[in-house]
C-alpha positions in Angstrom: -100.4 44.5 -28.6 -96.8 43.9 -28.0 -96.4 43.6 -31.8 -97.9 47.0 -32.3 -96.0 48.8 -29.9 -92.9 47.8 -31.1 -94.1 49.0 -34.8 -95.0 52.4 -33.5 -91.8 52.5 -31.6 -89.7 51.8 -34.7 -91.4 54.0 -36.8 -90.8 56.9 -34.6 -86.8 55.9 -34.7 -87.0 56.4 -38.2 -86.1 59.6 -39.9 -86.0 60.4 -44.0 -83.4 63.1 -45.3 -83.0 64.5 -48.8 -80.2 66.2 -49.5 -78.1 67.3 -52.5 -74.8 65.3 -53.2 -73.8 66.0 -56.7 -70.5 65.5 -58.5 -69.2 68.8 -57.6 -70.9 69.5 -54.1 -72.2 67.9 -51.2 -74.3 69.5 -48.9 -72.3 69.9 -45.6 -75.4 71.0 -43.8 -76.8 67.8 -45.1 -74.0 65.8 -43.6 -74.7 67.4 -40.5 -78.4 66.4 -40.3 -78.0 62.6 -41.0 -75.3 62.8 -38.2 -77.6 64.7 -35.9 -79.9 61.9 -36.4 -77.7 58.8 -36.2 -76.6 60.4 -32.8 -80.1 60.6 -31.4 -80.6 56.9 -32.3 -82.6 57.3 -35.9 -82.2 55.0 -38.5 -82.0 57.8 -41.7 -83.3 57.5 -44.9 -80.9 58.9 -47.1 -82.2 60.3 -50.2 -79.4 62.0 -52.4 -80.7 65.0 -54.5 -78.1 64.4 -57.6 -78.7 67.3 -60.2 -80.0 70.9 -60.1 -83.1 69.9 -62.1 -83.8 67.3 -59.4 -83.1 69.3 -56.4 -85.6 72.2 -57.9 -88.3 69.5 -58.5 -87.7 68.5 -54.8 -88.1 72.0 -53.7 -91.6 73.0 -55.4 -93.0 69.8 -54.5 -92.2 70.6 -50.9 -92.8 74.0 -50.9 -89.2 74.6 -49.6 -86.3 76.6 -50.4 -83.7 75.1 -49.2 -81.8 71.9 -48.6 -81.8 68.9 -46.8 -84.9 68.8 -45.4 -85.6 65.9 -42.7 -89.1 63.7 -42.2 -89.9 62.0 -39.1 -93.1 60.4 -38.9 -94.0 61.7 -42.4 -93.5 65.1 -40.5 -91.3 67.6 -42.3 -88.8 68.9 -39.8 -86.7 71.3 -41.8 -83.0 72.2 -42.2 -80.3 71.8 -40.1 -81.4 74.5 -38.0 -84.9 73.1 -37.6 -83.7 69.3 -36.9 -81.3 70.3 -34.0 -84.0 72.9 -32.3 -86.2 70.1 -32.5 -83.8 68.3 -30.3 -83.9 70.7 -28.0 -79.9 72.2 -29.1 -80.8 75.2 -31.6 -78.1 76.6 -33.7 -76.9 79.8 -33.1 -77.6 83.0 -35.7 -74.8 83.6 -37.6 -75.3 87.4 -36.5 -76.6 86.4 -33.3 -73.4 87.8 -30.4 -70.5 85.6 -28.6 -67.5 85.5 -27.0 -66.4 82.4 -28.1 -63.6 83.3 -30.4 -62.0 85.6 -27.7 -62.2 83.0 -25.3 -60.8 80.2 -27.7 -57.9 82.6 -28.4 -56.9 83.1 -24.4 -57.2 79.4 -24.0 -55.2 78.7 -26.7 -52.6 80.9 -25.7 -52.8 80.1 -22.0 -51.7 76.3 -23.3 -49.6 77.6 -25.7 -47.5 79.2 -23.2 -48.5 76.2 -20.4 -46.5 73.7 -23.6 -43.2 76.3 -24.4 -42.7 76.4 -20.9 -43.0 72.5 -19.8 -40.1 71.8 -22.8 -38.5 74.5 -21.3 -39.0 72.6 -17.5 -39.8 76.2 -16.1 -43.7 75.9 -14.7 -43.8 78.5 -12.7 -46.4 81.0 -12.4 -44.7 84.1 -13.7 -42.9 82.5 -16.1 -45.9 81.0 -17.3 -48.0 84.2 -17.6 -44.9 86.3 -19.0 -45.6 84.4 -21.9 -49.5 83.7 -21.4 -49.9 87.2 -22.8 -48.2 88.3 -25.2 -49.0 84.7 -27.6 -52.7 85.7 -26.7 -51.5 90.0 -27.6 -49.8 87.6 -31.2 -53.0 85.5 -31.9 -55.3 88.7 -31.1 -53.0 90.6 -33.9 -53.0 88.2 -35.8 -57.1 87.9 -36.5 -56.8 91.5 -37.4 -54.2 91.0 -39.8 -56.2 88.4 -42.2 -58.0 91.6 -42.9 -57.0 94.7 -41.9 -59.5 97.1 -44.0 -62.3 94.9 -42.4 -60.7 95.6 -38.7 -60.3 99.2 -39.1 -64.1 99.7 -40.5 -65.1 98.0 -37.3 -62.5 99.9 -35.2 -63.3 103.2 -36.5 -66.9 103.3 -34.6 -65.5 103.5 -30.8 -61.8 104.0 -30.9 -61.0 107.7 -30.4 -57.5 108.0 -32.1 -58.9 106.2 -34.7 -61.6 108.9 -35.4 -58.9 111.4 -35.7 -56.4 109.8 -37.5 -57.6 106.6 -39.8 -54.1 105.7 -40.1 -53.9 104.4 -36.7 -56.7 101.7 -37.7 -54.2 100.2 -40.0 -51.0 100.4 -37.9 -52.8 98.8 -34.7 -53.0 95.0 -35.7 -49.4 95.4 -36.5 -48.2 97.2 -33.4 -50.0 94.8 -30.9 -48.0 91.7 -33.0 -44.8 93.2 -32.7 -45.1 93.9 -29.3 -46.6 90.3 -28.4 -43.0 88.8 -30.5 -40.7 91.3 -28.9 -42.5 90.7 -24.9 -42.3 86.9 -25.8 -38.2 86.9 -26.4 -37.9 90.0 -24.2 -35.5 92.1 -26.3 -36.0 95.9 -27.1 -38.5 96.5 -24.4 -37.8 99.9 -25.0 -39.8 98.9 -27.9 -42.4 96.7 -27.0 -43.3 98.3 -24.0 -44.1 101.6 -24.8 -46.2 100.2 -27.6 -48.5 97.9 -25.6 -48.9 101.0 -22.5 -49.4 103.0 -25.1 -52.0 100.7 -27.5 -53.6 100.0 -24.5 -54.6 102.6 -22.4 -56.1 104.3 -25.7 -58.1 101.6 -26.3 -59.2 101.0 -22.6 -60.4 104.5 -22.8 -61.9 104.6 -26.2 -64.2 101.4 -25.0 -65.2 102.6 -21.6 -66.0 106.0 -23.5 -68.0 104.1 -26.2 -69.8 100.9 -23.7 -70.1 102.9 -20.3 -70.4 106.6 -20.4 -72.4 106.7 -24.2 -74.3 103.2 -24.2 -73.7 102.4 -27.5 -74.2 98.5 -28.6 -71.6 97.7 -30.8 -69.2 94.6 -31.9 -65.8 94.7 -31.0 -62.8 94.5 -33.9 -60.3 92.7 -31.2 -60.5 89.2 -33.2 -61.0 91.2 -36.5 -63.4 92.8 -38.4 -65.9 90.0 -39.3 -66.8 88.8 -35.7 -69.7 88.9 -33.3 -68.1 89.8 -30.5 -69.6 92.4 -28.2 -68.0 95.3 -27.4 -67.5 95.3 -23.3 -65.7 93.2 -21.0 -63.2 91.3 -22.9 -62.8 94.3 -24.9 -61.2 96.0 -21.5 -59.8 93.0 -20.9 -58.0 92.7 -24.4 -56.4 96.6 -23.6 -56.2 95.6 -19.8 -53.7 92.6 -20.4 -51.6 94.7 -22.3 -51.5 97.7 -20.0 -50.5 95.1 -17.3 -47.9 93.6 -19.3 -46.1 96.7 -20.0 -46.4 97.7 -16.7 -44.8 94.2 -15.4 -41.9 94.8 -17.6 -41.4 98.2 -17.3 -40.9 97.4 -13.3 -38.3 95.0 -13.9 -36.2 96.9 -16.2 
């Protein structure tokens, strides 16, 4: 009885993966399924799929379309996707909304800043978010700037200057850059400051108009134009920071 047990148990610990790994490509999602597996205590299987003619074969046989494809129990699971919903931790749609790259941007910058100043020995609170902003006002600009004909197409549905002058959709990622350097070594803030007041209260405005007052549901453009970010919250807070900043400096010049 004992015996038998242990040979069901082991045979549910086992898990068979086909994937393609050919001379010029291996399947990353592949990869990520025998890991998934060997993480959740499987021994894998690991059949490579070496040629195109191979992997096709594979594919009718199945009755699949894509690769890997995992077996447990002479189950078929699925994909990547399938395998890690069937532990319980589904992947997220690539189209599916999140705030995650705004919120990796401010936390980079918040150390970023938390760093300069400890070689600087100056921890201080003010000092520390004098700085805070304007690297997260750089890193924001700088997401825009890895493609700034993507950002304006995705700026140009809720910001209101931008609907009546395009041109502005392509100056933006620029201006919010400079002013982030210039706020960071704190020269010309007859510059800088004027910039970010003036960047920001548009586009506080143009998002409250477009979120609040018409409902709309659309992505926001502040890490560029090929994210999944909602428009809302951290879209005011984005213009927010920057209307504060300028403020902050402009009362201690």
């Amino acid at each position: 009885m004992t015996a038998r047990m242990q040979t069901g148990h082991e045979a549910k610990r086992k898990a068979i993966v086909y994937r393609m790994v050919m001379p010029g490509h291996i399947c990353p999602f592949g990869l990520k399924s025998k890991a998934l597996l060997e993480r959740h205590g499987y021994e894998v299987e690991d059949h490579h799929l070496t040629t195109r003619e191979e992997t096709d074969a594979f594919k009718s046989k199945h009755g699949v379309k894509t690769t890997p494809q995992t077996f447990i129990g002479g189950k078929r699971i699925g994909g990547h996707s399938e395998l890690s919903a069937h532990f319980g931790s589904p992947v997220a749609a690539r189209d599916e909304k999140t705030y995650a790259p705004v919120i990796a941007i401010f936390g980079v910058a918040a150390l970023m800043a938390l760093a300069a100043r400890w070689v600087l020995g100056d921890l201080s609170f003010t000092t520390w978010l004098a700085w805070a902003i304007p690297f997260a006002m750089c890193l924001l600009g700088l997401q825009k700037l890895q493609d700034v004909e993507r950002f304006s197409t995705m700026f140009l549905n809720y910001d209101l200057l931008g609907q009546r002058w395009v041109g502005y959709a392509y100056i933006y990622p620029f201006a919010e850059t400079v002013a982030g350097l210039l706020m960071i070594t704190g020269v010309l803030n007859w510059v800088s400051i004027p910039i970010a007041l003036f960047i920001g209260i548009v586009g506080l405005v143009s998002v409250f108009k477009a979120v609040y007052v018409e409902k709309r549901d659309l992505k926001c453009a502040c890490v560029g134009g090929n994210s999944n970010v909602p428009l809302g919250a951290i879209s005011l807070a984005e213009n927010g920071i920057m209307i504060f900043m300028a403020l902050w400096m402009l009362s201690m010049v």
